[in-house]
NUMARFI-912717 format. One record per residue (C-alpha): y, x, z; residue in one letter. Coordinates in steps of 0.5 Angstrom, whole numbers, padded with zeros to 4 digits, always signed. Layout:
YXZa/...
***
This chain:
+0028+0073-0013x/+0031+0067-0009x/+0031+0061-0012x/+0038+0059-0012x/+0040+0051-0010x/+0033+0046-0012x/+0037+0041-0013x/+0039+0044-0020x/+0032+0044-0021x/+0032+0036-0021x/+0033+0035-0027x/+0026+0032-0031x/+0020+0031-0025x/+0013+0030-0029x/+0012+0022-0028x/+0010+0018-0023x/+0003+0015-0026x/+0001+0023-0029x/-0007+0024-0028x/-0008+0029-0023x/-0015+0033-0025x/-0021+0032-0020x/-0024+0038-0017x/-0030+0038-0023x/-0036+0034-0024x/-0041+0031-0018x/-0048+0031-0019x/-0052+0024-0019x/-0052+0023-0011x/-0045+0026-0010x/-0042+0023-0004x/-0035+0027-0004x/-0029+0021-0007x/-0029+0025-0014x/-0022+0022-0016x/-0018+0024-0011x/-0014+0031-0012x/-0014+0038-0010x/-0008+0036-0006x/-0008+0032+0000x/-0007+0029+0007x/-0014+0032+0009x/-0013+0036+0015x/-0016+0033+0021x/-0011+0035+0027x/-0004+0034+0023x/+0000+0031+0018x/+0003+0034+0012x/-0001+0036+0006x/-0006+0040+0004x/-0011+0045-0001x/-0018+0046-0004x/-0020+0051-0007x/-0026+0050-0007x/-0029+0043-0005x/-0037+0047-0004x/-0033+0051+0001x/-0032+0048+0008x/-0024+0051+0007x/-0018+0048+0006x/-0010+0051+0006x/-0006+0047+0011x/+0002+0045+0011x/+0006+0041+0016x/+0013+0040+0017x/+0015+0041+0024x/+0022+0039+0026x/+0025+0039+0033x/+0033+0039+0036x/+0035+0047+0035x/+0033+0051+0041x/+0031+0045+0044x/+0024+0042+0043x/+0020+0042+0036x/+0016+0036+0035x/+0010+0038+0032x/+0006+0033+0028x/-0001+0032+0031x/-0005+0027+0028x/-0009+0027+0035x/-0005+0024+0039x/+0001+0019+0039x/+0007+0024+0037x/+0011+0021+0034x/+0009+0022+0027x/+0009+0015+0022x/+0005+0015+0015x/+0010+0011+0013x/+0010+0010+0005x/+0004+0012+0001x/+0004+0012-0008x/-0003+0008-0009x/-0004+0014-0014x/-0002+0019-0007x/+0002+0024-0011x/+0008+0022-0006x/+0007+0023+0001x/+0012+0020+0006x/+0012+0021+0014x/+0018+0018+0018x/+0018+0024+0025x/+0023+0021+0029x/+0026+0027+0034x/+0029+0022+0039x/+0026+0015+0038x/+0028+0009+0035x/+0031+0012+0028x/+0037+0015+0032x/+0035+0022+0030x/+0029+0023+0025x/+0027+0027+0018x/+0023+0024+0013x/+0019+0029+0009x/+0016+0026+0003x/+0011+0031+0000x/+0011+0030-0008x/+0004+0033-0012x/+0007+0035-0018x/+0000+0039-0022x/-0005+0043-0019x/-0001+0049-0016x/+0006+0045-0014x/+0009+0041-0008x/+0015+0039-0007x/+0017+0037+0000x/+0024+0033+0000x/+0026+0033+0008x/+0032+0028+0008x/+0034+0028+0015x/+0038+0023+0019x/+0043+0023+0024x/+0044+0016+0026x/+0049+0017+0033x/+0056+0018+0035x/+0054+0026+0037x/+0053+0031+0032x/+0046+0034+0032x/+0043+0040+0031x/+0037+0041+0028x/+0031+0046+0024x/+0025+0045+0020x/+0018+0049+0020x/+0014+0048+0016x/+0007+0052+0017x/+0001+0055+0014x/-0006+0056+0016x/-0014+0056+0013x/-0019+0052+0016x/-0026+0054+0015x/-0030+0060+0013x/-0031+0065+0017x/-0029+0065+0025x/-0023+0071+0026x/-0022+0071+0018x/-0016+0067+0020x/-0010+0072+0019x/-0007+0074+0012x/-0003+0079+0008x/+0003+0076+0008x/+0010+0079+0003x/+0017+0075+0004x/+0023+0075+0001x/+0030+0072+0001x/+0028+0065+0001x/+0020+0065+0000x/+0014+0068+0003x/+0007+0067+0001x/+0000+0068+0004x/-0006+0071+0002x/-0012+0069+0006x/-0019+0072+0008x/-0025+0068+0003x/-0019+0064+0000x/-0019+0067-0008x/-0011+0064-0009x/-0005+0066-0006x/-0001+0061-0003x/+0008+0061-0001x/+0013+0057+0000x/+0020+0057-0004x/+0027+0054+0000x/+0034+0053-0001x/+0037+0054+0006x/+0042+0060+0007x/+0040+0061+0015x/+0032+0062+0015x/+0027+0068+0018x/+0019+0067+0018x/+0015+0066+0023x/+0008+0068+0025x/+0004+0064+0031x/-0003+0067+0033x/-0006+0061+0036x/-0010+0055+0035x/-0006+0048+0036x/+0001+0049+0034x/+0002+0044+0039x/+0001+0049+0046x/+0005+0055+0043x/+0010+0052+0039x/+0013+0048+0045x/+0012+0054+0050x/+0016+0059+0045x/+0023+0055+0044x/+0027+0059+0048x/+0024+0065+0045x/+0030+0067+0040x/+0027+0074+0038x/+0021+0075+0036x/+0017+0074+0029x/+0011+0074+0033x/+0009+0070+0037x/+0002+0070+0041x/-0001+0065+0044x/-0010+0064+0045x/-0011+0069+0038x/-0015+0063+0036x/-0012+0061+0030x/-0006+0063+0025x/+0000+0060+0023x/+0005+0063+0018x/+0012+0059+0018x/+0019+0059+0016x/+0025+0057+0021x/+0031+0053+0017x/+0036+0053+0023x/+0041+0050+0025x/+0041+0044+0020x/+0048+0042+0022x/+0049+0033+0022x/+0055+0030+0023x/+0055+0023+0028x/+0052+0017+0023x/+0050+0022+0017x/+0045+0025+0013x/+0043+0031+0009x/+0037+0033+0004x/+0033+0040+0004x/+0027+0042-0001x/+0022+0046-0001x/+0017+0047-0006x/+0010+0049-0003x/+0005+0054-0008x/+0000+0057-0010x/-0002+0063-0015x/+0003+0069-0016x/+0010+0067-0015x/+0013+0070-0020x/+0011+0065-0024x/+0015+0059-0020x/+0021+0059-0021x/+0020+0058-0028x/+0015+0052-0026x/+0021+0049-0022x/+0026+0048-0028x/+0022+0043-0031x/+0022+0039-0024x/+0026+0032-0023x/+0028+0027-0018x/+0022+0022-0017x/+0021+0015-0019x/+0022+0011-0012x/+0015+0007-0010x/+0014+0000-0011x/+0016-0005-0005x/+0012-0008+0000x/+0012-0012+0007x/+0015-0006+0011x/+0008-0008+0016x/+0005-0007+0009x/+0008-0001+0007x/+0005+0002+0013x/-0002+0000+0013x/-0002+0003+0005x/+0001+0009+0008x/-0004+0010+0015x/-0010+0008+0010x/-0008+0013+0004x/-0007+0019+0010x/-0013+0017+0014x/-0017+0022+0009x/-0021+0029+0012x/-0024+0034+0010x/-0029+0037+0010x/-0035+0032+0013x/-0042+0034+0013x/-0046+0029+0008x/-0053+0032+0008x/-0051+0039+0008x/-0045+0037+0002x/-0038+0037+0005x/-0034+0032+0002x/-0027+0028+0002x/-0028+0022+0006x/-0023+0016+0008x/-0024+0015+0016x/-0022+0010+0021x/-0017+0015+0024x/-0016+0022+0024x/-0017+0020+0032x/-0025+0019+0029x/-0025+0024+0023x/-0033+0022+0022x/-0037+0018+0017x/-0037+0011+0020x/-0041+0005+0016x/-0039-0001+0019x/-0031+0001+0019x/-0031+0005+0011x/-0034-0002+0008x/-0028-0005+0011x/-0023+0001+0007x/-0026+0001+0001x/-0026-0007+0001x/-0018-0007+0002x/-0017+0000-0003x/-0020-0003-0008x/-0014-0008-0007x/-0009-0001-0007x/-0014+0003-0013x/-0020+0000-0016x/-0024+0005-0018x/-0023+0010-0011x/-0025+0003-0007x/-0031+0003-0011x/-0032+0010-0009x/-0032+0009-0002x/-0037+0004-0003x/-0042+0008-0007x/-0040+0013-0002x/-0044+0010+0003x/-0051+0008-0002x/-0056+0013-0003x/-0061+0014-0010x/-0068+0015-0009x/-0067+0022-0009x/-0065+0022-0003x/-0069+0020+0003x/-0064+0017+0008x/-0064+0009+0005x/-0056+0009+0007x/-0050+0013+0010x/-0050+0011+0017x/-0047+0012+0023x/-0044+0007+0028x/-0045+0000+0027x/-0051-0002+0022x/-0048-0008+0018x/-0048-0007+0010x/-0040-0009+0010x/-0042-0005+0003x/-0045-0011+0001x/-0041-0016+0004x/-0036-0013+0000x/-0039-0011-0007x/-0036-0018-0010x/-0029-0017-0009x/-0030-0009-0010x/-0033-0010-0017x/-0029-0016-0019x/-0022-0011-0018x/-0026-0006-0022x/-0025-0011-0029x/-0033-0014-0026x/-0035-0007-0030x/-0043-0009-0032x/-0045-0001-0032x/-0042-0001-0026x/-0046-0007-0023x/-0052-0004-0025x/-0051+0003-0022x/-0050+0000-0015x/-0055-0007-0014x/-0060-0003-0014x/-0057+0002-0009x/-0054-0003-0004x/-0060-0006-0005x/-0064-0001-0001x/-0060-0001+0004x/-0061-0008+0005x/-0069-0007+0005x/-0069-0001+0010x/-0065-0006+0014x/-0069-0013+0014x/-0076-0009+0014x/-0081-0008+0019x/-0077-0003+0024x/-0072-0008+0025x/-0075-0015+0024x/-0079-0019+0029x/-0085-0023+0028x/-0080-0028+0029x/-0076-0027+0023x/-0071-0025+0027x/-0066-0019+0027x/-0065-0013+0032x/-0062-0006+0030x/-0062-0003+0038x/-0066+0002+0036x/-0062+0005+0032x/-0054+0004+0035x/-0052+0000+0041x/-0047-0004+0038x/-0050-0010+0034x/-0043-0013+0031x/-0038-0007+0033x/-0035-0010+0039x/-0037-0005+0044x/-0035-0009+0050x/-0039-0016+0047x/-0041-0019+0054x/-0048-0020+0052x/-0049-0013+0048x/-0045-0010+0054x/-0049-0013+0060x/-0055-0012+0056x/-0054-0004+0055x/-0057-0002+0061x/-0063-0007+0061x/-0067-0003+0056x/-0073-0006+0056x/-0070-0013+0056x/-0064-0010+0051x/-0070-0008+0046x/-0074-0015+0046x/-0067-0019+0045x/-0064-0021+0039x/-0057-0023+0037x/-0054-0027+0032x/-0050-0023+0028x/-0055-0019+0025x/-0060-0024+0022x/-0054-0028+0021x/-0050-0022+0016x/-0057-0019+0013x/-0058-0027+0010x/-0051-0027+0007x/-0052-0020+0004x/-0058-0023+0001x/-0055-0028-0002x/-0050-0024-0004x/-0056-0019-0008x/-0059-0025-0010x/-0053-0028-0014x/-0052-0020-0017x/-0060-0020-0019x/-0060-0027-0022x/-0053-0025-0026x/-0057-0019-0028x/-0064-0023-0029x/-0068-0019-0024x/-0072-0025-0022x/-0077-0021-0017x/-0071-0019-0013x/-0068-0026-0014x/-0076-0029-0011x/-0076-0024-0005x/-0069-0025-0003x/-0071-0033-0003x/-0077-0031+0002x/-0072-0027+0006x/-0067-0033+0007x/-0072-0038+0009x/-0075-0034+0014x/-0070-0031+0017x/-0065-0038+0017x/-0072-0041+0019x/-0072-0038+0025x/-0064-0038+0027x/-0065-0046+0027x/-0071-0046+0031x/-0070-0041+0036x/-0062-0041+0036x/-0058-0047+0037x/-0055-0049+0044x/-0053-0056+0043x/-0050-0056+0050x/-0045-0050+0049x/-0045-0052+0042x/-0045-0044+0040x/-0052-0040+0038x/-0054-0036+0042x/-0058-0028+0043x/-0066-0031+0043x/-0070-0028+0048x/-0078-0025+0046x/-0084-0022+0050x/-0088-0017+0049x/-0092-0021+0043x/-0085-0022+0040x/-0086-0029+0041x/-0079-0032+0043x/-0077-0035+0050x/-0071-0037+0051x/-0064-0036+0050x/-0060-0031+0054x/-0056-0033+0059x/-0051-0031+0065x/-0055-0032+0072x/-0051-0039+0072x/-0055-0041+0065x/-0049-0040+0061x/-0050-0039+0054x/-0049-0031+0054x/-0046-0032+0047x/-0040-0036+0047x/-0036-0032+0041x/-0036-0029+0034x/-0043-0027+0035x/-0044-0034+0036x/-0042-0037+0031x/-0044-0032+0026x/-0050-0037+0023x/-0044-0041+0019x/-0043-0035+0015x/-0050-0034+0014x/-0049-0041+0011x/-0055-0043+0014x/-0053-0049+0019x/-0052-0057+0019x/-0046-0061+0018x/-0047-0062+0026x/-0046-0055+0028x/-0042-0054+0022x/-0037-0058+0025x/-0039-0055+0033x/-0037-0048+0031x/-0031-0049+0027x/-0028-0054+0033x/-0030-0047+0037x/-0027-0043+0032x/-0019-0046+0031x/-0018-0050+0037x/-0013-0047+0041x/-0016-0043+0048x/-0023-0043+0045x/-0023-0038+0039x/-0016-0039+0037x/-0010-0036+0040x/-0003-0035+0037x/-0005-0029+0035x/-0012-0031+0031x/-0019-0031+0033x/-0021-0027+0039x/-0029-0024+0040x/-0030-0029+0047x/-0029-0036+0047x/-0023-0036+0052x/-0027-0041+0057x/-0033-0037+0058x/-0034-0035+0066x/-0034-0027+0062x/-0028-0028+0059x/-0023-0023+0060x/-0015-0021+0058x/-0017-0013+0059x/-0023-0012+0055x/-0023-0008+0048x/-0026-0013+0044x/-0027-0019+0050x/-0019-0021+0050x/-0016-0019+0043x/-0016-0021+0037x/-0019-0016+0032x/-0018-0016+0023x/-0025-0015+0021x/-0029-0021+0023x/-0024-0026+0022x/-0024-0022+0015x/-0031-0025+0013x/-0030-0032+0017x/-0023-0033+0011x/-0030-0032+0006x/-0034-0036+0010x/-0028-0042+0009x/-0027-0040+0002x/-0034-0042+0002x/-0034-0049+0005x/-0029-0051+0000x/-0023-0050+0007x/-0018-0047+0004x/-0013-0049+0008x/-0017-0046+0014x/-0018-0039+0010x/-0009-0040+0009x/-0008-0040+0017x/-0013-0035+0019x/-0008-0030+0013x/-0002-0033+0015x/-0003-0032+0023x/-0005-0024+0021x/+0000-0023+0017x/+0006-0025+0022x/+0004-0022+0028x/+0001-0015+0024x/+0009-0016+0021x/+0012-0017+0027x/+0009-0012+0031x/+0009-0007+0026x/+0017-0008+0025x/+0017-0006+0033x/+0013+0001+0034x/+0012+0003+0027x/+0005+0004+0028x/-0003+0001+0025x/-0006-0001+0031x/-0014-0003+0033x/-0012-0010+0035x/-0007-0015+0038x/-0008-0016+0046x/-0008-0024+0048x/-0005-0023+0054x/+0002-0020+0051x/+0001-0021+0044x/+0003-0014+0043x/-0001-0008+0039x/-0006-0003+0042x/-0012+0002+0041x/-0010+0008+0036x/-0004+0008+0034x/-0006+0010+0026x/-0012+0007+0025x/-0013+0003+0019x/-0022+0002+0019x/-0022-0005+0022x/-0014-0007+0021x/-0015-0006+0013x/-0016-0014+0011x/-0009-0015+0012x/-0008-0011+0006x/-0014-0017+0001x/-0010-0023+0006x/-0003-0020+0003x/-0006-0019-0004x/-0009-0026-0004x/-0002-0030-0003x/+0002-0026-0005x/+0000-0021-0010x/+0000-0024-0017x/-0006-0023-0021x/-0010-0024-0016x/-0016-0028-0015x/-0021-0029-0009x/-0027-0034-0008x/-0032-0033-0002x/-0038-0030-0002x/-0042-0035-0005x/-0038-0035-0012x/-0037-0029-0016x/-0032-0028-0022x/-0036-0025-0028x/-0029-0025-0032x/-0022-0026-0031x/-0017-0026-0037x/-0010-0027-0034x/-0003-0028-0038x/+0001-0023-0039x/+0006-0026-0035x/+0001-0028-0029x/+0002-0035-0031x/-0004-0036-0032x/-0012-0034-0032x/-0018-0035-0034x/-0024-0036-0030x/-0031-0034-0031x/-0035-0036-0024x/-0043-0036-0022x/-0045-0038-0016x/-0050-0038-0010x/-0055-0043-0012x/-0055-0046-0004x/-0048-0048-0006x/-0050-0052-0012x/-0047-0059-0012x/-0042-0057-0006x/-0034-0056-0006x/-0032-0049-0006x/-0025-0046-0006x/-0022-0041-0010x/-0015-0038-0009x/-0011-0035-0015x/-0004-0032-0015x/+0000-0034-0020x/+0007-0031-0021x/+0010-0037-0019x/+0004-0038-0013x/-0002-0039-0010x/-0006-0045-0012x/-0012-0047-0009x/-0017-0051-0012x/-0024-0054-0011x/-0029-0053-0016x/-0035-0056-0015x/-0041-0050-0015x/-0047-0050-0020x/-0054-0048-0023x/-0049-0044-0029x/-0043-0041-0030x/-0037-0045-0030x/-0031-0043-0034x/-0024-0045-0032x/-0017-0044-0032x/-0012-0044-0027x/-0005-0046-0029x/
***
């Protein structure tokens, strides 16, 4: 029986903060996000929605919406490649999904499909299409189904259709699953193929057939909603509601249904870089033999990736605590399990540079901090152990990644990676420098739960790396530090150098000592002159990876010529650290301007931003390494929110009801002892940024 108008359907929608159920208990080394939905952005080649049944079963049910110019082209909204599909506003909570495609760029003729989850078994998808040129324009909407995963071939289902509806029933899917629309011109579609973007195209002129072959490699159910007829400077709304189980009982279901609360505002740069991070999230990835939800740089990368992930949970934390936790903890491991860590790509514990900021968000929760010190800790063993540290008590990872800080084109790295003999005896700085950072960290959690060992093996770890920094490391005539060479008996020789004897490491790997917070106050000021003086480090658009000076400087490299968000991330903590707020404000403040601006222009989340023109690039829905936008906005501009450098944790915070003021419980590294620290806190009328002077015992203060 046909639905007869959803709008009349509209009427009570179930609250936008309703809880939806998780897919079950996880066991105690689960890595899968267990918060997350059953209902998803989780496909890993287009945007849209998807199912899981069953979370152990590598399967998922996919829906996209396709729209096009009728009998003209269709758009087919491919997550690979840039087709013109923006996440565009995105619940923290993820039950409202909203993508902008645009038919004919910029905004003349697009549709925003916002796919409502409203329980376990229900979507509602709200297409609102616009038509914004003097023409009248012709349009439809597709809106396809598939499975993906099981059994190969197993890809064909049972199909039943009716006036307004169709349902599906796959092989090894134990549900059925449907469509119901109110749209009078409508048929449905079968497409055998396995990338709707090579058939569908190909097939727009074909007006007769239901049943369309391309590779057989793949099955696509689709209604086809046509002509949807926009008057010039005009716009219409369709709905669709998306099911699953027997279709009998929809039509009751959709009653109870009403128009949906609107989201909280952001910056638009903002709104876009939550929506790109929320829709960044795949299903199934391998994660010792368990297939599981997991938050990736971009669906371009639909892989596990350490560096990258440390950085997401770090910004999530900001959007939904308890699922920036997850993303965190995701990537730690218990002694039952014998990988140290979850590792792929660049191995540096962005998980640990992260855990003070995570936890406090989390309510800096005591349980939680006991679950997760002792896991983070086992990374930072396996990390600064015997594989990896040389007789000189410096630290190189070659043997497990390329890539020591993730700038993959670094000069030094870059020029090294062919000469796997030298490559193997020379170490960089940002390894040691981030690993004596962590162990700070670490120690600080071990002294605020009173595990003095950690806290005496931490000291012993700190002295000897950082005592090797300062004796091997310095190059006062760059003013940078550099990558020290050993020889065979480990036994350093030398700084590497271009053949001309310029320090090869005059950029963020040469300044990572001052994060570690090893150097003097004479080379303290060296690198903060290299790090903002303008044609250095600095530039109108942030701190770029080479110093713009340096004979291997170039304008069109990945990294070497542009300005990437993650490290000037830890360089805004390291400022905290160092009592320079007003240095941490100008690193925030040039990110936020141009992240704004650039995204106000292409509508997109990208890489980095290019010295030479000031524009973005890379991929174009990437949220990993872009993601700090997000804490540098909640630190200014989000009342109720509190930030502090590395070196400071916040064990209580109790905020007035009105954000007016808060009240403050701080502990803090005992290297900072004695010295000037700067903490950050929004209030509703703006940010404050005070001076505390650091000590052995927890400070308590008030910020009004």
């Amino acid at each position: 029986m046909r639905v007869n108008n959803m709008k009349r359907f509209l009427i009570s929608f179930i609250s936008l903060f309703i809880i939806i159920p998780t897919l079950g208990a996880q066991g105690p080394v689960s890595h899968d996000i267990a918060s997350l939905s059953q209902w998803g952005p989780y496909s890993k080649e287009y945007f849209g929605i998807s199912h899981i049944q069953d979370l152990s079963s590598g399967m998922q049910v996919e829906f996209c919406l396709v729209p096009g110019i009728y009998r003209r082209n269709v758009k087919v909204p491919c997550a690979l490649f840039d087709s013109d599909v923006h996440p565009w506003k995105v619940s923290a909570d993820m039950r409202h999904i909203t993508y902008r495609q645009e038919i004919e760029w910029k905004d003349r003729v697009y549709v925003d499909a916002t796919y409502h989850i409203i329980d376990d078994d229900r979507v509602l998808l709200e297409t609102r299409c616009v038509n914004n040129t003097p023409e009248v324009q012709n349009i439809n909407l597709q809106l396809a189904v598939r499975k993906t995963g099981g059994s190969e071939g197993k890809w064909d289902p049972e199909l039943q259709e009716g006036d307004g509806w169709f349902s599906v029933r796959y092989p090894e899917v134990d549900a059925s699953y449907g469509v119901v629309w109110d749209y009078p011109m409508s048929e449905v579609r079968q497409w055998r193929c396995a990338k709707l973007e090579q058939l569908m195209p190909r097939k727009v002129h074909d007006h007769v057939f239901k049943d369309l072959k391309g590779d057989l490699k793949g099955h696509y159910t689709a209604n086809f909603l046509r002509p949807i007829v926009l008057k010039p400077q005009s716009d219409t709304t369709v709905w669709q509601l998306i099911f699953r189980g027997d279709r009998s009982s929809i039509e009751d279901a959709v009653r109870d249904l009403k128009r949906p609360a609107e989201m909280e505002g952001l910056p638009f740069g903002l709104q876009l870089l939550q929506a790109t991070l929320l829709t960044n999230v795949v299903y199934p990835i391998d994660a010792f033999g368990e297939p599981i939800r997991h938050f990736c740089p971009g669906k371009n990368w639909n892989s596990l990736y350490t560096w990258d992930c440390g950085f997401i949970g770090w910004a999530m934390s900001e959007i939904d605590p308890g699922r920036g936790y997850e993303i965190i903890r995701q990537y730690t491991t218990t002694p039952a399990e014998k990988a140290p860590f979850v590792h792929h790509g660049t191995p540096l514990a962005t998980q640990i540079l992260a855990i003070g900021d995570v936890w406090k968000t989390c309510g800096s929760d005591e349980a939680q901090l006991k679950e997760i010190y002792p896991r983070l800790k086992r990374f930072y063993d396996y990390m600064t152990g015997p594989d990896f540290r040389k007789k000189s008590g410096l630290l190189a990872t070659w043997n497990i990644f390329y890539n020591s800080g993730g700038w993959d084109d670094y000069p030094a790295q870059w020029t090294l990676r062919p000469q796997t003999e030298r490559r193997g005896r020379t170490t960089p700085m940002v390894s040691t420098s981030y690993y004596i950072r962590c162990a700070k960290i670490l120690r600080l959690l071990a002294s605020h739960l009173n595990i003095k060992a950690d806290v005496k093996q931490y000291d012993k770890d700190i002295a000897v790396m950082g005592k090797a920094i300062e004796t091997y490391a310095w190059d006062p005539e760059s003013g940078y530090f550099g990558y020290v060479e050993h020889d065979a008996q480990d036994v350093p020789q030398g700084l590497y150098r271009t053949e001309a004897g310029e320090n090869y490491n005059k950029g963020l790997d040469g300044v990572t000592p001052l994060v570690a917070g090893i150097v003097d106050e004479a080379q303290k000021e060296a690198l903060l002159g290299h790090i903002f003086t303008q044609g250095e480090l600095w530039s109108p658009y942030g701190i770029t990876a080479v110093d713009q000076r340096a004979s291997y400087y170039s304008i069109d490299g990945y990294w070497n010529g542009t300005v990437w968000m993650p490290h000037q991330m830890i360089l805004w903590k390291t400022m905290l650290d160092l009592g320079r707020a007003d240095l941490a404000r100008k690193i925030a403040d040039t990110a936020l301007e141009n992240w704004e601006r650039e995204c106000e222009d292409s509508y997109n989340c990208y890489e980095h931003i290019m010295l030479a023109t000031g524009r973005g690039g890379g991929w174009c829905n990437f949220s990993g390494l872009s993601s700090p936008v997000i804490n540098w906005f909640c630190a200014y501009y989000r009342p109720g929110t509190v930030s502090t450098g590395f070196g400071t944790l916040v064990t209580k915070s109790v905020w007035a009801e009105d954000y007016t003021s808060v009240a403050l419980t701080l502990e803090f590294d005992k290297d900072l002892a004695g010295k000037e620290v700067s903490v950050l806190a929004r209030l509703a009328d703006g940010t404050r940024e005070i001076k505390v002077k650091a000590g052995r015992k927890p400070l308590n203060i008030k910020i009004d």
